[in-house]
One Martini backbone bead per residue (centre of mass of N, CA, C, O) as a GRO file, in nm:
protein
  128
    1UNK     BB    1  -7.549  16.367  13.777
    2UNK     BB    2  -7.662  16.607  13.551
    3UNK     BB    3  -7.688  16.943  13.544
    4UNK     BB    4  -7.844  17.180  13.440
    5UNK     BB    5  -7.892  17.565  13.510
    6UNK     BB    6  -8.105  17.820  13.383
    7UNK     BB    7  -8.064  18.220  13.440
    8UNK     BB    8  -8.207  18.535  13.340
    9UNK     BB    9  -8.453  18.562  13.243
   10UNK     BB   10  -8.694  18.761  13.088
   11UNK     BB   11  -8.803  19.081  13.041
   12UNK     BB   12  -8.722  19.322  12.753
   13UNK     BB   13  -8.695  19.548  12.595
   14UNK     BB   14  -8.551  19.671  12.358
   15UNK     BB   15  -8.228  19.708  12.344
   16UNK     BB   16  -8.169  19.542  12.586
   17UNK     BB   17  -8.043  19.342  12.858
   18UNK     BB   18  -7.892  19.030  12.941
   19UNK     BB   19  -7.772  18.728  13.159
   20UNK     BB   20  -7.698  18.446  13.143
   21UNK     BB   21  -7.684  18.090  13.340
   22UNK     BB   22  -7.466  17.834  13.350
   23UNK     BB   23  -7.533  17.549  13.597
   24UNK     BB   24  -7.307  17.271  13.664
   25UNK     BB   25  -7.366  16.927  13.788
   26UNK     BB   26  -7.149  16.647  13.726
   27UNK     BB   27  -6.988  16.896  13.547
   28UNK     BB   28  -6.730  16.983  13.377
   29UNK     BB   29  -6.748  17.271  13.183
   30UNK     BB   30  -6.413  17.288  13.124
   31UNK     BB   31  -6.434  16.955  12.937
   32UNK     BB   32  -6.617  17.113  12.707
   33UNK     BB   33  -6.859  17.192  12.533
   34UNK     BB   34  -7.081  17.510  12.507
   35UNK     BB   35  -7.428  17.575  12.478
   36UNK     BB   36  -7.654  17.810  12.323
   37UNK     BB   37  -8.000  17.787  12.293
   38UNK     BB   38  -8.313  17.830  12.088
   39UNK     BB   39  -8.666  17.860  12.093
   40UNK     BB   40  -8.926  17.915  11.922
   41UNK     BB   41  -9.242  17.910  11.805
   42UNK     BB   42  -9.265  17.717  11.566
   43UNK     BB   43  -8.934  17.642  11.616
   44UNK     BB   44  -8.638  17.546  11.551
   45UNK     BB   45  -8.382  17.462  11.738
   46UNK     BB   46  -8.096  17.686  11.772
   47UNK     BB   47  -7.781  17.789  11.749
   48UNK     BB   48  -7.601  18.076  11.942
   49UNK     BB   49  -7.356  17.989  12.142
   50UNK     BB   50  -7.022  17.816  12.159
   51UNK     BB   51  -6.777  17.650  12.344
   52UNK     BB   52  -6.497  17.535  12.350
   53UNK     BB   53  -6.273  17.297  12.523
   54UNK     BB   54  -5.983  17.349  12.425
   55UNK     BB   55  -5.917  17.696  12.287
   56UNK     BB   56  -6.189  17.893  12.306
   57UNK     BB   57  -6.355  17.868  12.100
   58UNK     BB   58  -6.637  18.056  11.895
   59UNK     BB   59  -6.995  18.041  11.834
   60UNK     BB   60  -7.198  18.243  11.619
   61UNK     BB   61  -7.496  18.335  11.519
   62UNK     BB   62  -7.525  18.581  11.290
   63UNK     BB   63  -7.767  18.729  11.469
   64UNK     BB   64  -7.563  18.797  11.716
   65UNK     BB   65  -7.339  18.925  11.624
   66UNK     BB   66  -7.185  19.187  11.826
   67UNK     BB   67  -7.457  19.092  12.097
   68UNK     BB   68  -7.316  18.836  12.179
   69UNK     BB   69  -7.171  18.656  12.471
   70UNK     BB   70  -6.986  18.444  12.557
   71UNK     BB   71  -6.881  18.277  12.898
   72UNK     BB   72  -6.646  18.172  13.159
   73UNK     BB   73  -6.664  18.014  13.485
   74UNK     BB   74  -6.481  17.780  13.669
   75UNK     BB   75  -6.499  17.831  13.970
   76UNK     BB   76  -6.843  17.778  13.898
   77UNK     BB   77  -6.926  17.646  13.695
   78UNK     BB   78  -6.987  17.859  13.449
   79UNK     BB   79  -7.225  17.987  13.164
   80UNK     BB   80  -7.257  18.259  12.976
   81UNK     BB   81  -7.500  18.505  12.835
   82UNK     BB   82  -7.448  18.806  12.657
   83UNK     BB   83  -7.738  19.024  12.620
   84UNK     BB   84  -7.738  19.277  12.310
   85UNK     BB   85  -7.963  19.449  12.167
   86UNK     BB   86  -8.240  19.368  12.168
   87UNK     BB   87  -8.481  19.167  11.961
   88UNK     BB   88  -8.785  19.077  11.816
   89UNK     BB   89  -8.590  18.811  11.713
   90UNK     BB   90  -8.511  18.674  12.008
   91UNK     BB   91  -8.778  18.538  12.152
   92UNK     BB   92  -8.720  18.262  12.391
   93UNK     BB   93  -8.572  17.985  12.472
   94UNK     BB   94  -8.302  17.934  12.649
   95UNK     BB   95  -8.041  17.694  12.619
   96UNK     BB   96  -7.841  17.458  12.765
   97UNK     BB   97  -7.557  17.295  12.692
   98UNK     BB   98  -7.368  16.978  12.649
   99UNK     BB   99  -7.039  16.807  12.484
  100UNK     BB  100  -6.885  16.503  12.420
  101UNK     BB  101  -6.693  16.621  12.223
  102UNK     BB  102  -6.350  16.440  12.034
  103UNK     BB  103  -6.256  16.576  11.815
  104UNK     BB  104  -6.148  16.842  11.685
  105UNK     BB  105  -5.965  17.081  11.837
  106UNK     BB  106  -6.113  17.359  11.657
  107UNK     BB  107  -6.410  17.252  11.710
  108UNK     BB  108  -6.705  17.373  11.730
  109UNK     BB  109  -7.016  17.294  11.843
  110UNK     BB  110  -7.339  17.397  11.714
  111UNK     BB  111  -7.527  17.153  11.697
  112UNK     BB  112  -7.790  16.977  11.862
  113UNK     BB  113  -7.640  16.656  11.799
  114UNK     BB  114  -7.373  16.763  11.961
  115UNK     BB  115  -7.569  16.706  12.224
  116UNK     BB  116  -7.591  16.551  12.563
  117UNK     BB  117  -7.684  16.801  12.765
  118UNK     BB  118  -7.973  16.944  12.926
  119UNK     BB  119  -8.182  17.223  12.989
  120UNK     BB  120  -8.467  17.378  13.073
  121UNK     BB  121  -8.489  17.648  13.035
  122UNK     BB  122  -8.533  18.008  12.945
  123UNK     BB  123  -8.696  18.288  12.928
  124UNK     BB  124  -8.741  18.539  12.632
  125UNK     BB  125  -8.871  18.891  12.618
  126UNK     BB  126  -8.926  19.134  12.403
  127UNK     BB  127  -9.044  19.420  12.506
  128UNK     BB  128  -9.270  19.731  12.522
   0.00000   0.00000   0.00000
């Protein structure tokens, strides 16, 4: 069975940073696509950082780039995203998800509909 599980969430200044952490069991998360996304308060889910499994290509969604970073540990099978210089259009739950996808080895999966485990989710809060 497969576990996707995300911690690091929490509230954080404008401007502060957070580390979250995608642990995963069931699945080698370095034979995969993995990807975290976000979703706020009436609004559509959306991709936010994602590395493939290939040749470790990443994809940010234009609003983070810069500001966030994507990386593994496969040591630990984990997934983080080092996210900096937090803004109040930051905050929102931010989920983990692993993707089946074995398409083109240049491309990275970065759409909802390209993932097919899904982590329970972290809040992230922005205020001061």
């Amino acid at each position: 069975q497969v576990q996707l599980v995300e911690s690091g969430g929490g509230l954080v200044q404008p401007g502060g940073s957070l580390r979250l952490s995608c642990a995963a069991s069931g699945l080698i998360l370095d034979y995969h696509a993995i990807g975290w996304f976000r979703q706020a308060p009436g609004k559509e889910r959306e991709g936010v950082s994602c590395i493939n499994s290939s040749d470790g290509s990443t994809y940010y969604a234009d609003s983070v780039k810069g500001r966030f970073t994507i990386s593994r540990d496969n040591a630990k099978n984990t997934v983080y995203l080092q996210m900096n210089s937090l803004k109040p259009d930051d905050p929102a739950v931010y989920y983990c998800a692993a993707s089946l996808y074995t398409g083109s080895y240049f491309y990275t999966p970065h759409l909802v509909a390209e993932y097919d485990y899904w982590g329970q989710g972290t809040q992230v809060t922005v205020s001061s």
